[in-house]
VOMITOR-428018 format. One record per residue (C-alpha): x, y, z. Coordinates in steps of 0.1 Angstrom, whole numbers. Layout:
BEGIN
c1=X, c2=Y, c3=Z;
...
// end
This chain:
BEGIN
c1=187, c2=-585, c3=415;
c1=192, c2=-551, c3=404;
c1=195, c2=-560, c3=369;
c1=165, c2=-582, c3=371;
c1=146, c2=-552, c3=389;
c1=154, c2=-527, c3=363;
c1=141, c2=-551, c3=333;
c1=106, c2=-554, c3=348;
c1=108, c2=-519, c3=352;
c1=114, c2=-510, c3=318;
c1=83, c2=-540, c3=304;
c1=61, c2=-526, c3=326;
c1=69, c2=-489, c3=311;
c1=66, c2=-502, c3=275;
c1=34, c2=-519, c3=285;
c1=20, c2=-491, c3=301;
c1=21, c2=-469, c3=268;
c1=-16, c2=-465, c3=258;
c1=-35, c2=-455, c3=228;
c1=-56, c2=-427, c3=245;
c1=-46, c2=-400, c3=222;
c1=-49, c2=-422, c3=196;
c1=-73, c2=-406, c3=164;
c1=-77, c2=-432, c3=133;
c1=-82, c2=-418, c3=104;
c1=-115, c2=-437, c3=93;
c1=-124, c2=-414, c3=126;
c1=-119, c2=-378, c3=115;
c1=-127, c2=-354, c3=88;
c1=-93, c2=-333, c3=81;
c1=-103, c2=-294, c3=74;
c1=-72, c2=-279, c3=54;
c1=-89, c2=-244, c3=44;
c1=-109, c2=-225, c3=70;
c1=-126, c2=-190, c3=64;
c1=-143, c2=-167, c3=93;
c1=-168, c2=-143, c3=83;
c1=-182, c2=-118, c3=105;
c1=-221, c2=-108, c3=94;
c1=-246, c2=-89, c3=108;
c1=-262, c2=-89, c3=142;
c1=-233, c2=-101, c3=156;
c1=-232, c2=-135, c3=139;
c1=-198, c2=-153, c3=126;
c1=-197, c2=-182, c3=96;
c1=-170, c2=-211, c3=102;
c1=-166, c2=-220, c3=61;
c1=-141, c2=-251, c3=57;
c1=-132, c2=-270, c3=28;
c1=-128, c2=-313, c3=36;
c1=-105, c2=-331, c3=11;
c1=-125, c2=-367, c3=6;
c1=-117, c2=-396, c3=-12;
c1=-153, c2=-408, c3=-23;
c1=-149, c2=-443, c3=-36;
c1=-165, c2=-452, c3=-72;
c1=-151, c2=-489, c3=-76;
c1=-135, c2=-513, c3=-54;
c1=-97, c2=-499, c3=-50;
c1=-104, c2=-464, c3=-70;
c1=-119, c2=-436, c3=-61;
c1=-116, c2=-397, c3=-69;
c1=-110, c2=-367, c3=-45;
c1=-137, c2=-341, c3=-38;
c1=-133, c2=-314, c3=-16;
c1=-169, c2=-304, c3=-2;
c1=-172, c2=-270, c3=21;
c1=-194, c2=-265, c3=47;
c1=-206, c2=-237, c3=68;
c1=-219, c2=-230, c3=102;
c1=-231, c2=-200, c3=118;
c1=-232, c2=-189, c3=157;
c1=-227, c2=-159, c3=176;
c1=-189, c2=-169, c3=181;
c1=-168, c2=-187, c3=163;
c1=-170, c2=-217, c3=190;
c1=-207, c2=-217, c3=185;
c1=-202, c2=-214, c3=153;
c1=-179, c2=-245, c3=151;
c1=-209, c2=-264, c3=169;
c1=-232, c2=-259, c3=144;
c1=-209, c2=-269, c3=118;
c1=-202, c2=-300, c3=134;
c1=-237, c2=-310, c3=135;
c1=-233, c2=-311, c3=96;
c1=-200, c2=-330, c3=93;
c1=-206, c2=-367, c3=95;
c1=-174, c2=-374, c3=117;
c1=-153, c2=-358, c3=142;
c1=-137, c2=-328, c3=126;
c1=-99, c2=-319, c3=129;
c1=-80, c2=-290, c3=122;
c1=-46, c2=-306, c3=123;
c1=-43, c2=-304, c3=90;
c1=-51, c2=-271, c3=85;
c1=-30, c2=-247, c3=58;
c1=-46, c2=-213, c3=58;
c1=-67, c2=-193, c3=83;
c1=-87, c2=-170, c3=61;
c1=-102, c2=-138, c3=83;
c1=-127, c2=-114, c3=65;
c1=-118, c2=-81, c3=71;
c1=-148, c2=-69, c3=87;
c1=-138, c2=-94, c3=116;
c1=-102, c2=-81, c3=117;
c1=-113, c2=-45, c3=121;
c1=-135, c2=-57, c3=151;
c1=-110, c2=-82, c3=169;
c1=-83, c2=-105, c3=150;
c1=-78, c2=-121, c3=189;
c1=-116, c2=-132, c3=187;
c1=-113, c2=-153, c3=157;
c1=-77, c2=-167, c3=168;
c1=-88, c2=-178, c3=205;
c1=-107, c2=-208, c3=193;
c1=-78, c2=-222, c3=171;
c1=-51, c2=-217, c3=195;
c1=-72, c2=-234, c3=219;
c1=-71, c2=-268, c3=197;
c1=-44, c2=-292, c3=211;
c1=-36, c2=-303, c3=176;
c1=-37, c2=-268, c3=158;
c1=-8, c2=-268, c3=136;
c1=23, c2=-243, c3=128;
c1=29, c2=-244, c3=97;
c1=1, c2=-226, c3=81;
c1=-6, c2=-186, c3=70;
c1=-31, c2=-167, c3=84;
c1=-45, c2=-145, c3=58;
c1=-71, c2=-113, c3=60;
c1=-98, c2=-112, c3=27;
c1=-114, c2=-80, c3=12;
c1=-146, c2=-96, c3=9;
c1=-160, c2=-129, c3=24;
c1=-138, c2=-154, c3=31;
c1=-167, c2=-180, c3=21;
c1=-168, c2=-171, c3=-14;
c1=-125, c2=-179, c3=-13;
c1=-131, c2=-214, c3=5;
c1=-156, c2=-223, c3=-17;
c1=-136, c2=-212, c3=-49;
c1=-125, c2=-243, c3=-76;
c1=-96, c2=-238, c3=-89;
c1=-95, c2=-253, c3=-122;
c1=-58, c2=-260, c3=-120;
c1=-56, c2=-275, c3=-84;
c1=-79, c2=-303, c3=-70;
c1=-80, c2=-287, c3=-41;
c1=-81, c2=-247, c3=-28;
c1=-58, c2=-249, c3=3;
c1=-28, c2=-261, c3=-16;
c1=-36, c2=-233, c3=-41;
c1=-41, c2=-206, c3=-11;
c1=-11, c2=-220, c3=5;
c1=11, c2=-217, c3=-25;
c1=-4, c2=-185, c3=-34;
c1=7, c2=-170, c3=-4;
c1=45, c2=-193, c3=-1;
c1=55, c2=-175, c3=-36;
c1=45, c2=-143, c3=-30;
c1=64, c2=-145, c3=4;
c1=93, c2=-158, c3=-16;
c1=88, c2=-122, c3=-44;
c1=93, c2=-101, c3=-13;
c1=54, c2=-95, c3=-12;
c1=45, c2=-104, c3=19;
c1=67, c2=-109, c3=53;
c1=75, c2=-139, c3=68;
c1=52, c2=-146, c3=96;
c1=46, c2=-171, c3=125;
c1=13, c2=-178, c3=130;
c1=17, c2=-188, c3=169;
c1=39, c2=-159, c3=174;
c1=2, c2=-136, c3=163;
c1=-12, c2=-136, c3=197;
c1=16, c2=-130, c3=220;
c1=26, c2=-99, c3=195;
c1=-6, c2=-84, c3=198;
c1=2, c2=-79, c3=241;
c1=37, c2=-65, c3=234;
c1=42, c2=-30, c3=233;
c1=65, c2=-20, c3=203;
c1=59, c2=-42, c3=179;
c1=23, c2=-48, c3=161;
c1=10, c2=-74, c3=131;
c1=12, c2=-74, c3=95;
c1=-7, c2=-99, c3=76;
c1=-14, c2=-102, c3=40;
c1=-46, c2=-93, c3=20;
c1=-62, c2=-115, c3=-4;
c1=-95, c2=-109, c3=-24;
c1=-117, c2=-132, c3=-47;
c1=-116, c2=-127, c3=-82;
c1=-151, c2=-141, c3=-92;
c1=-148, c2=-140, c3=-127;
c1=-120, c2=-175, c3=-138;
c1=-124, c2=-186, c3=-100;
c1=-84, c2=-169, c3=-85;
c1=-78, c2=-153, c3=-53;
c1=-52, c2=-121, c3=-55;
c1=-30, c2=-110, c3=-34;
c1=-36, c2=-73, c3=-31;
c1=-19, c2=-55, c3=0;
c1=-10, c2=-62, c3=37;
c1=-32, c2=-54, c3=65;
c1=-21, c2=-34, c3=96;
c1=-28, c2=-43, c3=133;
c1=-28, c2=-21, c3=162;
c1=-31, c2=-47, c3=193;
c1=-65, c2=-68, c3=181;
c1=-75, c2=-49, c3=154;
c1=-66, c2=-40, c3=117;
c1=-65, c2=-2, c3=115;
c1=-52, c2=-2, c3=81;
c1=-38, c2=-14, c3=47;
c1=-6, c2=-8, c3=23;
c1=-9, c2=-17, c3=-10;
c1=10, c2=-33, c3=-35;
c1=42, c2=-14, c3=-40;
c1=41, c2=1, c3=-2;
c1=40, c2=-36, c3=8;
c1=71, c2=-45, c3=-9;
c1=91, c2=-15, c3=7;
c1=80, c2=-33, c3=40;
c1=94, c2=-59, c3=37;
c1=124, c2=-45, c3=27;
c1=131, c2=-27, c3=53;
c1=120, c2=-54, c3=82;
c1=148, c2=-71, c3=102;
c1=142, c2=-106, c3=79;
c1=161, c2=-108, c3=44;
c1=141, c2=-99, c3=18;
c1=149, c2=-101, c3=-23;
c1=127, c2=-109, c3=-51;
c1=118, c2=-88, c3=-84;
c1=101, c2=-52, c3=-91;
c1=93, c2=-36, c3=-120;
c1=94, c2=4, c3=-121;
c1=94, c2=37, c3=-143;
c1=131, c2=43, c3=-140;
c1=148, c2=35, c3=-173;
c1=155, c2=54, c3=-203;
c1=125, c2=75, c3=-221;
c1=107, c2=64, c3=-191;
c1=105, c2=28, c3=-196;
c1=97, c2=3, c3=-171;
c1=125, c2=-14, c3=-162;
c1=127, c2=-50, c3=-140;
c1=152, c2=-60, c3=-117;
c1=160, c2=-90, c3=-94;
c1=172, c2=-76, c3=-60;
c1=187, c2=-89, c3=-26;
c1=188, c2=-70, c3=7;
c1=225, c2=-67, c3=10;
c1=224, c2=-43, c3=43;
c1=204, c2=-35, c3=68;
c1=204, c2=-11, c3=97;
c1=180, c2=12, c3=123;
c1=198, c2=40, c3=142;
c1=171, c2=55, c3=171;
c1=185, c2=89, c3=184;
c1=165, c2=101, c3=219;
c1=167, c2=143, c3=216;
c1=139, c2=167, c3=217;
c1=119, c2=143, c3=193;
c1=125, c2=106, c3=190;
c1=137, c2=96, c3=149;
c1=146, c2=63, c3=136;
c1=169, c2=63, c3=102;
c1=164, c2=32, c3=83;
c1=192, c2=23, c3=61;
c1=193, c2=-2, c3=34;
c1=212, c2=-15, c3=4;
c1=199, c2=-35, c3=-25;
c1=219, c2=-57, c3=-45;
c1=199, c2=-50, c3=-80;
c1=205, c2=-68, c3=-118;
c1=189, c2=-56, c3=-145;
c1=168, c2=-84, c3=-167;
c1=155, c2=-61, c3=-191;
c1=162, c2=-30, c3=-218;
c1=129, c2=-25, c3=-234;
c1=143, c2=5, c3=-257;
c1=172, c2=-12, c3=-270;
c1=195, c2=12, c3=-263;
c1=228, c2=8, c3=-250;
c1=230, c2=7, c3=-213;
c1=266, c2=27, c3=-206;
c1=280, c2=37, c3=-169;
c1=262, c2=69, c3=-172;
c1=228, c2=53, c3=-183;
c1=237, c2=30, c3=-151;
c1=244, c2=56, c3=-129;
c1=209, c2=76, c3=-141;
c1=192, c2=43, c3=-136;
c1=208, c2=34, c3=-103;
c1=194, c2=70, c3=-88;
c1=162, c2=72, c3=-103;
c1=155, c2=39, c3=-84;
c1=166, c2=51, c3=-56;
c1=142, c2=80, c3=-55;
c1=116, c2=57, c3=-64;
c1=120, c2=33, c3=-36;
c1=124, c2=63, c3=-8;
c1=94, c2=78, c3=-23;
c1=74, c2=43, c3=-17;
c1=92, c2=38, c3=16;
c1=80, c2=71, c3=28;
c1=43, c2=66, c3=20;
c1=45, c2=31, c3=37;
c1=61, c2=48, c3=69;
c1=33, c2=72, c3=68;
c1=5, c2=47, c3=65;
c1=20, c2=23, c3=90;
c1=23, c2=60, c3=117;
c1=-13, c2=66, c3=103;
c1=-24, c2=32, c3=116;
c1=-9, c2=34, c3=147;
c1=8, c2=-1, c3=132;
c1=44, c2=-1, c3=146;
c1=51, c2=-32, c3=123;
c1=83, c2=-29, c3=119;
c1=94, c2=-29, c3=154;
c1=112, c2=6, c3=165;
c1=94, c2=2, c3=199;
c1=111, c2=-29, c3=206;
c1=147, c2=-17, c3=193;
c1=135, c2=17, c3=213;
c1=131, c2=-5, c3=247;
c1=161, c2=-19, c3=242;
c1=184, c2=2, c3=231;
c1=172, c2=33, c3=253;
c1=151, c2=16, c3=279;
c1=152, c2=45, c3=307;
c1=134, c2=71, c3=282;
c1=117, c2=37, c3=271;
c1=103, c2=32, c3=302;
c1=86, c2=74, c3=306;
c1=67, c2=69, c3=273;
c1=33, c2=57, c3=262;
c1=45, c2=45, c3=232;
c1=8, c2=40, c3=221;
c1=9, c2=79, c3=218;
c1=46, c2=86, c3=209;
c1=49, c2=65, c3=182;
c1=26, c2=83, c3=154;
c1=49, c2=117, c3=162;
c1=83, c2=103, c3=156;
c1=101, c2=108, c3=130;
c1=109, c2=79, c3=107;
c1=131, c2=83, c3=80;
c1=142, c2=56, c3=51;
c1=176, c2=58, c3=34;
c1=176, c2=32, c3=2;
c1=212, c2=27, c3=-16;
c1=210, c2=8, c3=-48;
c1=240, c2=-11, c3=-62;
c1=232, c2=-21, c3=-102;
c1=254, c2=-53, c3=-103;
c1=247, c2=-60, c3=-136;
c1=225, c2=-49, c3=-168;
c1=222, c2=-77, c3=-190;
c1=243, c2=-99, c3=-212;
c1=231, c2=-81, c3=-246;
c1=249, c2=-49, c3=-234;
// end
């Protein structure tokens, strides 16, 4: 009887599976690319771009990729309006980048965010980016070599975080950051180049809690991501070869280490090593161990020298990006725990230690 029990049982589970959640395709509009834009009088524009198959003859048909915009006083109101415009339900499952103007980030990145994170079907795999400009004109961009502008945002922003541009970042991790002392956001910065229709990756944007409170550029950005906790290797170019010539090497992060000493003043030494090889000799001339070893320190200088102005732009911002509070609280929680670290951290002292190791310089020499 038992046997017989348990088999009804398990029909009447299978049978009880619905299709509530259920969303057909024929159903929904998919957004891959949204922008936010905040204007004036307190007004924000939801921008997305809709990959659609529009049909020309039976069984062919060609992809456009209309974009769409909506305006309210918040982004949800905002998202009302622009669903009054798109002819089915719209769904940001399938969404690839999250484009913030920076206007908007200055006044509350945690505004924008809350209506995303609020979507049951938001998804993780995407990169949340800050523009210099509005992010409208960068949704509405066409690409002449890409069909469609989210796979060319999103691949914009995957190789440049595979150069050692950018960091790695979570996008669901964003929010929960922003309420833990010790640790802030850094996000890239993108801006429209208007001219042959490209976006350009031109910096990284630093949070305090919900707001951006400043920016690195190009070459401070890479020394950041150096000297976070994730590996980090790619390729730089800089003024550190013979006659002054630009030289370009491949590196790889080999070591890396933060040593927090609690006296009279709090310091943090960051130490790292790079694993660097030589692709280049523009001059032509022979690249000997003491060439090498010239080389080898010049770069080093070079890199501290960037390091240091990125520390002092992150202290500036108030941007604790790289996470000393956290090792801080856990390394030396009881002096942890009589700070406001708001306050403490743009007075402690910071200091970046960069070892390069020249593996290699070339098979001509």
């Amino acid at each position: 009887m038992r046997i017989r029990e348990s088999i009804v049982l398990l029909l009447a589970v299978l049978l009880l599976g619905g299709c509530w959640d259920q969303r057909q395709l024929k159903n929904i509009r998919m957004a891959q690319t949204v922008g936010v834009d905040l204007l004036g009088e307190n007004k924000v524009r939801l921008s997305v771009s809709i990959p659609t198959i529009k049909t020309a003859i039976e069984n062919q048909g060609n992809v456009v990729t209309p974009k769409v915009s909506g305006e309210g006083h918040s982004v949800q109101e905002a998202g009302i309006q622009l669903q009054k415009m798109v002819s089915q339900h719209m769904d940001l499952r399938e969404t690839r980048v999250l484009l913030v103007n920076k206007a908007f980030a200055e006044k509350s990145l945690y505004e924008t965010l809350d209506f995303f994170y609020r979507e049951a079907q938001f998804p993780i795999s995407i990169f949340v980016a800050i523009t210099e400009s509005s992010a409208q004109d960068i949704v509405e961009m066409e690409v002449e070599d890409r069909s469609l502008i989210s796979e060319y945002l999103y691949d914009l922003l995957e190789s440049n975080e595979e150069e050692g541009l950018i960091p790695r970042e979570s996008p669901f991790l964003i929010l929960s950051i922003m309420s833990t002392p010790g640790f802030d956001n850094v996000l890239p910065i993108i801006d429209a180049m208007r001219q042959n229709e490209r976006a350009k990756l031109i910096g990284l944007a630093l949070f305090h809690g919900k707001q951006m409170t400043g920016r690195l550029d190009s070459k401070q950005s890479r020394a950041f991501v150096m000297l976070t906790k994730h590996q980090s290797y790619g390729t730089m170019t800089e003024q550190v070869g013979p006659e002054q010539s630009y030289l370009t090497f491949i590196y790889k992060r080999a070591k890396h280490r933060v040593d927090i000493t609690v006296n009279d003043q709090i310091s943090a030494d960051l130490y790292i090593t790079l694993n660097c090889f030589l692709v280049d000799n523009p001059t032509g001339k022979e690249i000997n161990k003491t060439v090498l070893s010239d080389i080898g320190r010049n770069l080093e200088k070079t890199m501290t020298n960037h390091a240091e102005a990125m520390i002092r732009k992150l202290q500036e911002a108030n941007c604790d990006g790289l996470g000393i509070g956290l090792q801080m609280k856990a390394l030396h929680n009881k002096t942890w725990r009589t700070l406001d670290w708001e306050k403490e951290y743009p007075t402690i002292k910071i200091k970046p230690h960069v070892q390069v190791k020249i593996k290699n310089h070339g098979l001509m020499n």
